[in-house]
C-alpha positions in Angstrom: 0.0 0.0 0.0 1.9 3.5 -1.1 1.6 6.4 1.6 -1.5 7.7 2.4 -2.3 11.6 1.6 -5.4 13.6 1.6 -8.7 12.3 1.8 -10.1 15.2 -0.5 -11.7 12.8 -3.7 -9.5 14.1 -6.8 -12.9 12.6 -8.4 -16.5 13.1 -7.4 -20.0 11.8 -8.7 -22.4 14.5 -10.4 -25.5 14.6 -12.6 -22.8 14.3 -15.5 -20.6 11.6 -14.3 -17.4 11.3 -13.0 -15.7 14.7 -12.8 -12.1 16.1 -11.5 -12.5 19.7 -10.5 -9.3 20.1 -10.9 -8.9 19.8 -14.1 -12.3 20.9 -15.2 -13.0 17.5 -17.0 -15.5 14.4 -17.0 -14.9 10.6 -17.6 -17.0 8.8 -19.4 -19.9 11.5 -18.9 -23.4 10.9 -19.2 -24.7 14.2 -20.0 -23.1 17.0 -22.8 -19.9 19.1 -21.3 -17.1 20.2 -22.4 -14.4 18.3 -22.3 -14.4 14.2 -21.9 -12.3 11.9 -21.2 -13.1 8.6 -22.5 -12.2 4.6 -21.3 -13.2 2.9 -23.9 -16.2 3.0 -27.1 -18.5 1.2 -25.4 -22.1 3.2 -25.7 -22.5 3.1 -22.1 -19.3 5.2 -21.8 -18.9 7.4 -24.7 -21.7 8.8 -25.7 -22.0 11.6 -28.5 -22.4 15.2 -28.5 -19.1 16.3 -26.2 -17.4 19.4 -26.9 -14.3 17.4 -27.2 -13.1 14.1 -26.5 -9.6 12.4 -25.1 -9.2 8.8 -25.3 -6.0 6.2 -26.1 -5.2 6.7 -29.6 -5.6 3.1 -30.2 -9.5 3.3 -29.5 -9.5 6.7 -31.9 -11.5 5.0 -34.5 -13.6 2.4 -33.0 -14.4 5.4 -30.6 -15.6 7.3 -34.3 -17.0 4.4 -35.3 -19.6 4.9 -32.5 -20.1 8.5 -32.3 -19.6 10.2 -35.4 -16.4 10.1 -37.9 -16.5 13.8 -37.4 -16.2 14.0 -33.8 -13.5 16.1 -32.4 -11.7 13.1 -30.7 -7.8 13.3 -29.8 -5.9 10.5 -29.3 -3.1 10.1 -26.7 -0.7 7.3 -26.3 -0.3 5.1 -23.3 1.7 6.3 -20.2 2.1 9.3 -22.0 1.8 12.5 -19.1 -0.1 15.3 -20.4 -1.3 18.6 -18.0 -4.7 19.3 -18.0 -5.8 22.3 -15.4 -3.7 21.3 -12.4 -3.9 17.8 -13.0 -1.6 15.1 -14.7 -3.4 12.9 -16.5 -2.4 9.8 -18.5 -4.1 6.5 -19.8 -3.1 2.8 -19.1 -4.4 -0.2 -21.0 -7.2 -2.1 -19.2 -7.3 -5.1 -21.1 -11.3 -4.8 -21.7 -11.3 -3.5 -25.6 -9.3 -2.4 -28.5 -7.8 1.2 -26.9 -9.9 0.4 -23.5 -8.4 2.6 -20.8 -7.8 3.2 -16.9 -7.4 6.7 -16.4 -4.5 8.1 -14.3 -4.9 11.8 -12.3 -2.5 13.1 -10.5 -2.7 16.4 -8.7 -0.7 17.6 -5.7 0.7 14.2 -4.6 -2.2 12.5 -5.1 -2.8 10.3 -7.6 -6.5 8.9 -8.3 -7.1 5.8 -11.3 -10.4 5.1 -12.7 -10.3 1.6 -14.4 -13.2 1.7 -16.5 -14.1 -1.6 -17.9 -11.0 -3.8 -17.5 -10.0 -7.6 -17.4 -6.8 -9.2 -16.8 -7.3 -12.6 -18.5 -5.2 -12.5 -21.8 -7.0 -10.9 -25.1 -4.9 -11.1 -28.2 -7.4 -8.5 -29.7 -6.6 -5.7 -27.4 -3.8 -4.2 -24.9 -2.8 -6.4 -22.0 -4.5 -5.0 -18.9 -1.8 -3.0 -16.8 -1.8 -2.0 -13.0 -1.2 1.1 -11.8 -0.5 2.2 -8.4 -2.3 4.8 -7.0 -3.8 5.8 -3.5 -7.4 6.1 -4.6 -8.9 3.6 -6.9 -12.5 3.4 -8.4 -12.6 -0.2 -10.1 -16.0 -1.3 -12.0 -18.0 -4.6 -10.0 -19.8 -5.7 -12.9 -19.0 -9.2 -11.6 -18.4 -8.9 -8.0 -19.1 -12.3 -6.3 -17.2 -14.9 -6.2 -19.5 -17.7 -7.8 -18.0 -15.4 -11.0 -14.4 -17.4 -11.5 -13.9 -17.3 -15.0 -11.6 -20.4 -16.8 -9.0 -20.7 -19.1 -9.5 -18.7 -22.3 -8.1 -21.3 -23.8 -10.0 -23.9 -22.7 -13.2 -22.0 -23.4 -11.9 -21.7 -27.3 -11.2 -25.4 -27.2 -14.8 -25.7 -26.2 -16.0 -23.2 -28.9 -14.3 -25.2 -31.4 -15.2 -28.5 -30.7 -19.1 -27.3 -30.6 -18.5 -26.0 -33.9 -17.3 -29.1 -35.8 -19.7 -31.3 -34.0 -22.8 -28.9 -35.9 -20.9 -29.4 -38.8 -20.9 -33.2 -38.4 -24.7 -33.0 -38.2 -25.1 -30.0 -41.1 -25.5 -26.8 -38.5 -24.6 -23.3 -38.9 -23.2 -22.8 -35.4 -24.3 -19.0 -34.5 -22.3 -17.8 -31.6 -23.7 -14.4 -29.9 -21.5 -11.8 -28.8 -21.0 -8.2 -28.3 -20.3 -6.4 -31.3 -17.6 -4.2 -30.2 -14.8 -6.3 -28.2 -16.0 -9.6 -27.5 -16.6 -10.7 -31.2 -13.1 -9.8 -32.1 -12.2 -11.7 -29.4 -13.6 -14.6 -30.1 -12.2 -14.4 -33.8 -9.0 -13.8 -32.3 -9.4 -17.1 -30.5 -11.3 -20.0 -32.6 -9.6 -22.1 -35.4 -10.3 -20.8 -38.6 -9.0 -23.6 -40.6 -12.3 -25.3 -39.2 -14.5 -23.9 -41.7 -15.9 -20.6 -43.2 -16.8 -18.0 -40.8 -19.2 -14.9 -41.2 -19.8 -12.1 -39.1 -23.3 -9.5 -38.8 -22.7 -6.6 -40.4 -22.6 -4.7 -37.0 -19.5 -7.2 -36.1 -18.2 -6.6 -39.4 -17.8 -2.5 -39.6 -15.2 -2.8 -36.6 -12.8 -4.9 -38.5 -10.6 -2.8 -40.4 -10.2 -0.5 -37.3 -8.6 -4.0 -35.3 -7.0 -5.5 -38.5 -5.3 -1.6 -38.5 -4.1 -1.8 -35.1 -2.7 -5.4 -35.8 -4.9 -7.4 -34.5 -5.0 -10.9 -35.6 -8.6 -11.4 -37.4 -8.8 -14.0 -39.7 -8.7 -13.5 -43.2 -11.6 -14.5 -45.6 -14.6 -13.1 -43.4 -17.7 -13.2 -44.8 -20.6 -10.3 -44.1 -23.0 -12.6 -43.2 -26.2 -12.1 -45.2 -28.6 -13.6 -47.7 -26.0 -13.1 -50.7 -23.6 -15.3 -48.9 -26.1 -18.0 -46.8 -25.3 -21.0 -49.1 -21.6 -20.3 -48.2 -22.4 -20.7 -44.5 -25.5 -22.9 -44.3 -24.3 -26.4 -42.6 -20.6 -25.4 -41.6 -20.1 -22.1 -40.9 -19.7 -19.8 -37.7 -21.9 -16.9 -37.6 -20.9 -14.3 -34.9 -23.4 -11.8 -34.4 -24.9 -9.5 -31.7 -28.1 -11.6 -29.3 -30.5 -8.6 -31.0 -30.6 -10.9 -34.1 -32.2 -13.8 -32.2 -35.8 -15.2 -33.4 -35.1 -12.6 -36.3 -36.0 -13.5 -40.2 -32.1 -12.2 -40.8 -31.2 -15.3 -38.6 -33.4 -17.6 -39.8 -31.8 -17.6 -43.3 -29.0 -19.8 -42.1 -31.1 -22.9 -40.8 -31.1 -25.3 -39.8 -28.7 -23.7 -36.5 -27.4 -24.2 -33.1 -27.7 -20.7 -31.3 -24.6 -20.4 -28.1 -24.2 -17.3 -26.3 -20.1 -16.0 -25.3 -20.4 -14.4 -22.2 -19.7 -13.7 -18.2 -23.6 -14.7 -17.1 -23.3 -18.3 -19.0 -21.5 -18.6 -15.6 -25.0 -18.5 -14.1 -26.8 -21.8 -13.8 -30.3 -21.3 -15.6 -28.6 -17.9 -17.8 -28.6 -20.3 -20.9 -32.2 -21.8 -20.4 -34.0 -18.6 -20.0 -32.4 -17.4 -23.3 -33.2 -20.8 -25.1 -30.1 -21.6 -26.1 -28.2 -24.9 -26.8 -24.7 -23.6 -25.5 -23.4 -21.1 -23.3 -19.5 -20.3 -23.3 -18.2 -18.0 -20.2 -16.5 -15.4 -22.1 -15.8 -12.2 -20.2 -14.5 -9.1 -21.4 -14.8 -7.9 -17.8 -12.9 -9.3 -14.5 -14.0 -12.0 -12.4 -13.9 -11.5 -8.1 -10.7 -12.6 -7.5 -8.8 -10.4 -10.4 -10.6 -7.6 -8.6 -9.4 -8.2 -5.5 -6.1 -8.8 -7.3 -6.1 -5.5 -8.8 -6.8 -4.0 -5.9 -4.0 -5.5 -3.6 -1.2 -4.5 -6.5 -2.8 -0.8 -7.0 -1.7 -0.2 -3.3 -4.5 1.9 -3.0 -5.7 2.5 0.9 -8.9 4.4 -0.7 -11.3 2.2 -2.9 -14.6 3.6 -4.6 -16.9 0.5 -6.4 -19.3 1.6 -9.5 -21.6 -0.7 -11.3 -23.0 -3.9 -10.4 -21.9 -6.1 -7.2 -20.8 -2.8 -5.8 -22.2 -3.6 -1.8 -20.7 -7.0 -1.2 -17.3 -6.0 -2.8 -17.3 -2.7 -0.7 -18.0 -4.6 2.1 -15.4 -7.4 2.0 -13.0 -4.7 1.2 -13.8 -3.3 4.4 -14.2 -6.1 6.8 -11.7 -8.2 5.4 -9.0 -5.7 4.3 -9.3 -3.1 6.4 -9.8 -0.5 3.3 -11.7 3.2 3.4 -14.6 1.2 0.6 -17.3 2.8 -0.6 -19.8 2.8 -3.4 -18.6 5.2 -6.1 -21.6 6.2 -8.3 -20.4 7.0 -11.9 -23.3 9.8 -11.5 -25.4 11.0 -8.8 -27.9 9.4 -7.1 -30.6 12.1 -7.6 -30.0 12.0 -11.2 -30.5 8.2 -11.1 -33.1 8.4 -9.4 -34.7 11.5 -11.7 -33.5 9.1 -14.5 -35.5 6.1 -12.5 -38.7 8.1 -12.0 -38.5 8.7 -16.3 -38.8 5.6 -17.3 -41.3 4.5 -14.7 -43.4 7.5 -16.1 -42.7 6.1 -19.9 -43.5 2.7 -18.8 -47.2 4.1 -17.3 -47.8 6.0 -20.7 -46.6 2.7 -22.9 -48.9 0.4 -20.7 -52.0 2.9 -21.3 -51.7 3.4 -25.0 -49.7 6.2 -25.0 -48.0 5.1 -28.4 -44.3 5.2 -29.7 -42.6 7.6 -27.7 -43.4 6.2 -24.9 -42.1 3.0 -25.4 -38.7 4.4 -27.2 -38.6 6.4 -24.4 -39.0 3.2 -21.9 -36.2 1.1 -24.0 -33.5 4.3 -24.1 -30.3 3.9 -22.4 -27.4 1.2 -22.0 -27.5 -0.5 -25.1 -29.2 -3.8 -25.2 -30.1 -6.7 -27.3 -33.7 -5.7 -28.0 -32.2 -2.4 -28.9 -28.7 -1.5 -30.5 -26.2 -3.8 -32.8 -23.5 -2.7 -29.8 -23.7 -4.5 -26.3 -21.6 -4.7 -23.7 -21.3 -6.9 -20.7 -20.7 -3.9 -18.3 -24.5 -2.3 -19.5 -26.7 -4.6 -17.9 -25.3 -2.3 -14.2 -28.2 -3.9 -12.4 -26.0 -6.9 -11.1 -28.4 -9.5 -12.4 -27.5 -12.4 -14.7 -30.8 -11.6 -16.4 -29.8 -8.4 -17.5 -29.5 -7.8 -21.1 -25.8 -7.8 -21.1 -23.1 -9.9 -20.3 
């Protein structure tokens, strides 16, 4: 643990987000301000309409992808120092996406991180998560229990691969779902291509380039998925596409299927049942309890604030069983949650009484989710249940 200093927060919750007074800027912000810093291009952390934006120049244009190619994003490498107001600021990989980011302040001695999204499991389609020491963390708790132990990536490929050639034995399309941003190009960074042909949804497919630029290693020959192309698929191939397509006419052109879902809830006895699926593979792009604990331990930090999900228990056990000043770390304010809270319970009055469209666009606005948008991401479903959209 490195010497403790001031117990004034370098960071504090507001209606916006995140924000460091000091030097005048947000991370991830939910509402429009000036200047935002960004972890990574996951919807429920960048969201358009920022004055300007600051993320790891590796995440530059997956980051455009999503808001806007126009958007004024800069990029800034990693461990690079760079002053911003009275504060140092600098980005570290965290291991969760292509450019994905813990965020480094330092101001007077004190030095704050904000991991974002992170994982430490190895991800050949992104930066290897790094720590960083620090005396006040705030680490995500999308997964904070410790029923979520997550196994060997490579065992869970070996898994992913034998399921596919077994479909192929009995004339399946194996459809694997997965987030379109991060864990598809994972999982194509993972499997065997010399199995058979592979095609991706054309949600999957726009981020490709922006990894195959960074040097990523997707496969070559990947097929946009779609009606042109079925026959080439149809019996042998792996579809990877976002869970929105399920029970979908776009899907149903590759039957006869198997449908499997990659993620951190297939951990969850039941997850795959509910979702009528024949396989689940725990794939997370997000860590499991004890890299969390890990991460804190090696930060050094004597301060720890927990944001989304299994926030209580962790703050808890960090308290009873490590002695740390824990607490829960909103990534905005309560009363803006709640304001947020008391909106869609409105919408969802208006929807149930006839109230029309807007009401029920207004009911399903948000995180991004597989009813909704081609881009999910395990860390939007914040509610800290397995039957959450996201995972």
């Amino acid at each position: 643990m490195i010497k403790k200093t001031s117990k004034t927060a370098l960071v504090r919750s507001t209606p916006a987000g995140l924000y460091c007074e000091a030097g005048d800027f947000y991370i991830d912000p939910v509402r429009r301000v000036a200047r935002a810093l960004i972890t990574h291009a996951h919807s429920d952390h960048a969201r358009a309409g920022m004055a300007s934006y600051l993320t790891a120049q590796s995440g530059v244009n997956v980051l455009r992808e999503r808001i806007g190619l126009d958007a004024p994003v800069a990029g800034i490498a990693f461990g690079e120092r760079r002053r911003i107001g009275d504060v140092t600021v600098s980005f570290h990989p965290a291991g969760h996406i292509l450019g994905s980011s813990q965020i480094r302040m330092e101001h007077r001695g004190e030095v704050s991180v904000v991991t974002g999204d992170y994982k430490v499991a190895p991800d050949a389609s992104c930066e290897a998560f790094a720590p960083v020491a620090c005396h006040h963390l705030i680490t995500e708790a999308t997964f904070a229990l410790p029923v979520y132990k997550w196994p060997s990536p490579e065992r869970v490929f070996r898994q992913i691969n034998q399921w596919w050639r077994e479909n192929q034995a009995e004339g399946r399309t194996s459809v694997l779902f997965a987030y379109a941003l991060g864990k598809a190009q994972r999982v194509l960074c993972g499997i065997d291509p010399s199995i058979g042909p592979i095609g991706v949804h054309g949600a999957v497919d726009k981020m490709l380039p922006h990894y195959r630029a960074a040097g990523r290693p997707i496969p070559a020959g990947i097929i946009k998925a779609s009606a042109d192309h079925k026959d080439r698929l149809k019996g042998c191939g792996l579809i990877i596409a976002p869970g929105s397509v399920q029970n979908t006419p776009w899907l149903r052109k590759f039957a006869p299927y198997s449908l499997a879902f990659a993620s951190g809830w297939m951990a969850i006895r039941g997850a795959r049942r509910r979702r009528a699926l024949d396989r689940g593979f725990v794939v997370s792009d997000h860590v499991d309890w004890q890299g969390i604990l890990d991460t804190v331990e090696h930060s050094g930090a004597h301060r720890v604030g927990v944001t989304h999900g299994y926030a209580g228990p962790l703050v808890r056990w960090l308290r009873e069983e490590r002695g740390l000043d824990a607490y829960e770390a909103a990534a905005r304010s309560e009363a803006a949650a709640r304001s947020e809270a008391a909106a869609r319970s409105e919408a969802a009055a208006r929807s149930e009484s006839g109230s029309g469209a807007a009401a029920r666009s207004e009911s399903g606005s948000g995180s991004e989710s597989e009813s909704g948008s081609e881009e999910e991401s395990e860390g939007a479903a914040r509610s800290g249940s397995e039957g959450g959209v996201s995972g």
